[in-house]
Every structure is written in structure tokens, then in C-alpha cells.
N, C-alpha and C positions, 0 to 999 in steps of 0.2 A: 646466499645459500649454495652451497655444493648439492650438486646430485650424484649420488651412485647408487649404483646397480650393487647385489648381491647377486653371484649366480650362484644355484644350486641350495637347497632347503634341507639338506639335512643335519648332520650334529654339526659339523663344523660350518656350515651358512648361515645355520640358525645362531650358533654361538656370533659369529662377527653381527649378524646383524641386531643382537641383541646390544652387544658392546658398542657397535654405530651408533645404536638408540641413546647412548650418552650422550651424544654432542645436538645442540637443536638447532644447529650449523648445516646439517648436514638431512636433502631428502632423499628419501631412500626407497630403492627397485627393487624386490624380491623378486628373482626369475627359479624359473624349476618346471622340466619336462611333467610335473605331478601341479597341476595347480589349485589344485584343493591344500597340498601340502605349502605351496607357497602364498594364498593368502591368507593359510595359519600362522604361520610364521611373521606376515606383515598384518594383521591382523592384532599380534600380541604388543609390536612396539608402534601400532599407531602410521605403517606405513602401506605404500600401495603394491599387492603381489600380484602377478600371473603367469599362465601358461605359457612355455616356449617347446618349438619341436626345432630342434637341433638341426633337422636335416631338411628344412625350409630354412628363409631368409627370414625367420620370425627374430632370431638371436640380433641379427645383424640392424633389423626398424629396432627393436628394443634399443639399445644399444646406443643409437644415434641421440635421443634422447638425455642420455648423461656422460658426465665426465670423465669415470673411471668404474671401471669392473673389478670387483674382487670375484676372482674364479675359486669355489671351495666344492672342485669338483673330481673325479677320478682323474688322476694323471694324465689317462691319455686321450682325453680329449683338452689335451691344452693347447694343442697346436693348431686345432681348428678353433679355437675358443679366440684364439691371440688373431688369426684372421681375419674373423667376426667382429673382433676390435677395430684394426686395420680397416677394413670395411666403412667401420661405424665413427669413425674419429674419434677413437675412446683410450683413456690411456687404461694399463692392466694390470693385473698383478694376480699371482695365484699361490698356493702350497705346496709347490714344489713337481718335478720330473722325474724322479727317481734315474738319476744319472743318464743316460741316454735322454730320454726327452729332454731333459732340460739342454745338452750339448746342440741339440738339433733347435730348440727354440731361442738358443743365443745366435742363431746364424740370420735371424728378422732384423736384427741390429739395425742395419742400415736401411731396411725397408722402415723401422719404428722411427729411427733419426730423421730420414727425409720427410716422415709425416710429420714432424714437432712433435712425436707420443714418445712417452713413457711404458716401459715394461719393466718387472722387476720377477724376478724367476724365484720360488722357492721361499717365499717370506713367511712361514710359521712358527714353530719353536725350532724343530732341526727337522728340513734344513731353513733356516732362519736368524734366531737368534744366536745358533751356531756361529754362522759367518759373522756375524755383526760384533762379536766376542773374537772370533779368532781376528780381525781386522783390529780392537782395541789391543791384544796379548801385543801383535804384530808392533804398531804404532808404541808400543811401550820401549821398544828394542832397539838396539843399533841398525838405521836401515840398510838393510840387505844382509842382515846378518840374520834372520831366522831359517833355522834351520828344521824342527820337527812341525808338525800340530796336534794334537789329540781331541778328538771332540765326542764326549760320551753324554748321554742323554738316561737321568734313570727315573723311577716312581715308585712310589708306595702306596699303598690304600690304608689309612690309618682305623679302616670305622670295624666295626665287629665285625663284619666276614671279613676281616684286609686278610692282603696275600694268597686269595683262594684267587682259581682262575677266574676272568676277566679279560676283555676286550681293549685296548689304551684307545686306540682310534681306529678307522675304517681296518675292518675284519682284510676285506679286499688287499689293503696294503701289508696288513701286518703279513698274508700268506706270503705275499710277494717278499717281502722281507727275509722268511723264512725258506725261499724257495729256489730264490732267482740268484744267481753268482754273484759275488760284491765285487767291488773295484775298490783298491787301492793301494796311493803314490808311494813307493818307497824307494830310497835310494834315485830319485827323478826319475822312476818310470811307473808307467800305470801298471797294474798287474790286476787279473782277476785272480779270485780266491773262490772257496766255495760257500755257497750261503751257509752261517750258522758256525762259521768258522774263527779259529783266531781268539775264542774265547778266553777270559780272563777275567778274574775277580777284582772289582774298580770300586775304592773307598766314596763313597759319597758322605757329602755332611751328613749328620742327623738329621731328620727322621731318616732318612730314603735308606742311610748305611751301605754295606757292603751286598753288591749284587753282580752277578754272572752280565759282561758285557761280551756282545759277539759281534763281528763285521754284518754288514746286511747292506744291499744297496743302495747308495745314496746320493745324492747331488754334491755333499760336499768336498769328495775328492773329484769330481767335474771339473769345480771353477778354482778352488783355493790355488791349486797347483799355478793355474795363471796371475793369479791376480795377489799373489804375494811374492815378492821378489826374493828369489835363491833358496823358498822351498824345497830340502828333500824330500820329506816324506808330510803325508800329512792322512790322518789313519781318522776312520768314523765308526765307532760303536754302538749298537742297540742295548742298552742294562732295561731288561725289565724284571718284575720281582720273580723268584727264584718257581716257586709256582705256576707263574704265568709263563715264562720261559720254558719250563719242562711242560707244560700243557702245549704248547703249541708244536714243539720238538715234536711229543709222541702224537699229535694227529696229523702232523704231515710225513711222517716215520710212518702209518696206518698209509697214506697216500692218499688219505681227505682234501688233500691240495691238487690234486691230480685235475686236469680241465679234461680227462681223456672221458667220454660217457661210457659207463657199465650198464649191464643188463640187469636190473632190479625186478619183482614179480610186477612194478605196476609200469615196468616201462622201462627206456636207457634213461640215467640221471647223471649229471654229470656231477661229481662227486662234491669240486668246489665250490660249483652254486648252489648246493644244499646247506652245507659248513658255513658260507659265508654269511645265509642268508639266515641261519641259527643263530648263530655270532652276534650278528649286528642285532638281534631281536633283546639281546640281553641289556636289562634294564638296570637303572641307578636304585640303589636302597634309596627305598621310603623317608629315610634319615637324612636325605642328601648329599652330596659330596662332600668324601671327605677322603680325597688323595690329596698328593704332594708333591714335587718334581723339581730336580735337580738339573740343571745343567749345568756342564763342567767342561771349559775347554784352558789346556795345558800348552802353551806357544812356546816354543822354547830357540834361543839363541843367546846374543852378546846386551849388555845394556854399559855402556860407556867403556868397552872392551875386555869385559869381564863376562864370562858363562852366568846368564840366568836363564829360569822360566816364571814367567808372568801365569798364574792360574784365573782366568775370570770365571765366576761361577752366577748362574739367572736362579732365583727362587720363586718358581711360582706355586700358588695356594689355591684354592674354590674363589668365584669372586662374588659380590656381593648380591648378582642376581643368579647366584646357585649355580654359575655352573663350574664344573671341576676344574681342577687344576691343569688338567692335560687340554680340555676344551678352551679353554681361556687362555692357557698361552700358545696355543696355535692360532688362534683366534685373532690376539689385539696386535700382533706385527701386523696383520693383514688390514687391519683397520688402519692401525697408524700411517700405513703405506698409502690405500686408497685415500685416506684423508690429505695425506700428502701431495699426492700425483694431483686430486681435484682443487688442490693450490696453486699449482706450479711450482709444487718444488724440487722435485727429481728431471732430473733432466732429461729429454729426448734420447732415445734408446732403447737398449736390452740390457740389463744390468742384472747381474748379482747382488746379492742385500750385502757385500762385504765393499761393493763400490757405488753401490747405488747411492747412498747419502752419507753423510758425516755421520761415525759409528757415536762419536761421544752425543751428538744432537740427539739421533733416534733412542739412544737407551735413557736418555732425560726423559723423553716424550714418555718410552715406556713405564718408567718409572711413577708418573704421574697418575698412568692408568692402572700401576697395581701389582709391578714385577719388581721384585727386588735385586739389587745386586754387588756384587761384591769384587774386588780384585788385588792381589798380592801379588808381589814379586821377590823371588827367592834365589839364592847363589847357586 
């Protein structure tokens, strides 16, 4: 039996720990600052949940106890999360850094090597199944001949209300998305841009179609730029439906995203923890999920000395225990991974998911559990 840990209980802890609950390989920690919330969540798949307070050694006794943590928690507790690992002889994996953390949580490398642990930075859908696409485009090409990457990420809501505003995942991030300066490599230099910028209309397959994609902060011009050889540029897009995109534009245009606190009649509120916490309150039709999600990354170079681009594209759908397309494929790279690391099969380190394990092995694995995928190469 593998033991891992879930940290953090909400949409997406609950989602991995539900997907965990496939395998009866595997026992499983639910952890979460709320511990009523965390042993509902182990409670629904038959596993054991409790209380942690982050800012005692509670994380770090937990911790010791099993093999690997999936971290499905706010970004920026990931650097004290990965030393709580450390700490604990655990190996780790989370959803991602939003470019800066994650650069600062690749610099553990050698502390994670000299323990024999495993870390893997950013393993959801994007940044995730991103790199693990542009690592296959890459490998399709003449090595050291790629030259651009394009990685755009988009959704649809198919059920009666589709395309009205809507939440895709943590409220918190999407502001940050919308808020914070993007980064990216062009021409081999990093460059920052301004959030919400760079937009451009990107074909998706059917259903998702044609949607407004913009720059936003992200991990993946972080690592790709290292870790694919003679990269110029390699560009990351936000597509979400054209609704939800102009919904978020005009309430951080309003300055709903603002962390600055105003004077309200009941008091100073600080503008973002009201929004966010509206946000996140919004619930799934009664009907249950029923989006859809494309991912689409474009690698472009030589393939036997001749100009191609390789297009790999991930389909993810609702999965069979109801949860949405967007929850479930941030979701099952995170499983995959901790399922992996409480194997031995990632090696000692800090790794990016574009170097962490063989791209073609993990998107079999993925595949099994319910992502589909596809790939073309064209002149």
C-alpha cells in the first residue's frame, strides 16, 4: 500500500482525493487548516482526515507518516509546504507557482536530491499537462531545432446556463491572473507584459471553438525556456469563454481586485476578500457538470530538416464521479504524480513535469484515467 497525504480540502483536494479513491493501492491523508472540512472530504472516499495548523509542526508529524503530498493549496504556501516535506521525508508535488514561486522552489533541487525526495512543481492541467505536451511537440522535432511554443488552455460550459459568468478554478488565482504582470520568452529573453494583455482570438476544437486568449502569469515560460534546447520564444495564454473573460476584465477595471481596504458604512473591507469570497461561493448546476476543455500546445521547428509544427492537443470531459472537466484535469496529473513519486518512480529532485518523467509514459497513465489525446505534425 502507498500512503499519501492530500493537503488542503477544497475543490481541487477534494477533486484529487476523490480520483486517489480509484486506486485500493493507495491510503490516503486528507490534511486542511478546517478539519471538519477535511474529514468530509475523507469521510466521502473511505479515508482518514484531520486538522493541521500550518504554523506549528502539526504539517511536518503529519507528513512523516506517508510517502508523498499532493499540495492542492494557494500558491504561496508552497515553499513552506515543500519544507514541511523536507522536514518529513516526503516526497511532493503541487499545482503550480505562478512563475516566480515556482523559479524560487526549483532552487530546493539539491537540498530534495541529497534527501533521495522527489518534488515536481506545477503538475495540473496548465501549468502541467502543458509542459508534458510541449516536451512531446519538442521530442517529435529535430533536437535542438525548436524554435517557438504556444501553449493555450480554453473551456466551455455546454449545459443551459453555458457561457454566462462563472468561476474555472480558485477565484483567488483567476484575480491574480487578471492582475498581476505576465512573463514571457521571446526572441530568448524573458520579458514582462501587462496582465490581460497580448490577446488574440485562438481556434479550439469543437465544442470549446473560438475564444479570446490573453497572457496571464504562469509557470510555463519559468522552466520551458531551460529545459527545451535552443527555445526562442515560448508564449502562455489564458482562453476562457468570452463571457467569463469580459466578466472578470470589467470587475477588476471596477478595482474589485484591489487588496487596498476602503471605508464601507460597516467598516474598512478590503475589496478582494469580498469578491473572492463571492466567487468561490458560486455553485455547480443541479444538472451537474457539464463543461469541456481543451488544451492545445503548438511546438514549432525542423523535423528531418524540413519546417514543422507538431500540435498536441489534451481533451478533458466531467468524469465519472461528477466532477467537471476543469476539476478533473487539474486533478488526475496530481494523482498520477503522487501515485508515482509513492513508487519510486521520479527521481530525486525538483523537477518540472516537462522533465520529471517520460512524457510519452505519463500521458498513457493519463490516458487510462480519462484524458484524451491527440497529436499532428504539419509542414
Amino acid at each position: 500500500m502507498s500512503r499519501i497525504a492530500v493537503l488542503g480540502a477544497g475543490a481541487m483536494g477534494s477533486a484529487a482525493a476523490v480520483l486517489l479513491a480509484r486506486h485500493d493501492d493507495a491510503e490516503l491523508l486528507i490534511l486542511d487548516v478546517d478539519g471538519t472540512r477535511a474529514e468530509r472530504v475523507a469521510e466521502r472516499i473511505g479515508a482518514r482526515g484531520r486538522a493541521i495548523d500550518p504554523a506549528t509542526d502539526e504539517l511536518v508529524e503529519a507528513l512523516k507518516g506517508v510517502e508523498a503530498v499532493a499540495a492542492c493549496i494557494p500558491y504561496r504556501a508552497n515553499i513552506a509546504t515543500m519544507e514541511a516535506a523536507l522536514a518529513a521525508g516526503c516526497h511532493y508535488a503541487d499545482l503550480g507557482g505562478l512563475f516566480h514561486v515556482t523559479l524560487q522552489q526549483w532552487e530546493l533541487h539539491e537540498r530534495f536530491a541529497q534527501a533521495g525526495l522527489s518534488a515536481v512543481l506545477g503538475i495540473g492541467s496548465a501549468p502541467g499537462i502543458t509542459n508534458v505536451l510541449a516536451r512531446l511537440g519538442a521530442d517529435r522535432l529535430d533536437p535542438g531545432s525548436v524554435r517557438s511554443i504556444d501553449l493555450v488552455d480554453g473551456a466551455i460550459d455546454l449545459g443551459a446556463e453555458g457561457g454566462v459568468f462563472g468561476v474555472p478554478y480558485s477565484a483567488d488565482t483567476v484575480l491574480d491572473e487578471f492582475t498581476l504582470p505576465a512573463m514571457v520568452f521571446e526572441d530568448g529573453e524573458l520579458k514582462e507584459v501587462p496582465a490581460g494583455s497580448g490577446v488574440i482570438e485562438w481556434d479550439f476544437p469543437e465544442p470549446v471553438g473560438t475564444q479570446p486568449a490573453m497572457y496571464t502569469l504562469h509557470s510555463e515560460p519559468a522552466t520551458l525556456p531551460r529545459t527545451i534546447p535552443g527555445v526562442r520564444d515560448v508564449r502562455w495564454r489564458l482562453a476562457l469563454p468570452r463571457a467569463v473573460h469580459e466578466g472578470f476584465a470589467f470587475l477588476v477595471g471596477l478595482g474589485l481586485a484591489s487588496r487596498d481596504p476602503v471605508m464601507t458604512p460597516s467598516g474598512p473591507l478590503v475589496p478582494r476578500e469580498v469578491l473572492a469570497s463571492v466567487l468561490n461561493q458560486m455553485t455547480v448546476s443541479d444538472d451537474g457538470p457539464s463543461d469541456r476543455e481543451v488544451i492545445d500546445v503548438r511546438v514549432s521547428g525542423t523535423a528531418e530538416g524540413r519546417e514543422a509544427t507538431v500540435r498536441c492537443l489534451a481533451f478533458l470531459e466531467p468524469s465519472p464521479e461528477a466532477l467537471s472537466a476543469g476539476a478533473f484535469g487539474t486533478a488526475i496529473p496530481i494523482v498520477v504524480t503522487a501515485r508515482w513519486m509513492a513508487q519510486g518512480l521520479v527521481a530525486p529532485g525538483v523537477h518540472p513535469p516537462e522533465t520529471a518523467f517520460d512524457a510519452e509514459a505519463f500521458t498513457r497513465d493519463l490516458e487510462r484515467e480519462g484524458v484524451r489525446f491527440s497529436t499532428e505534425v504539419s509542414s
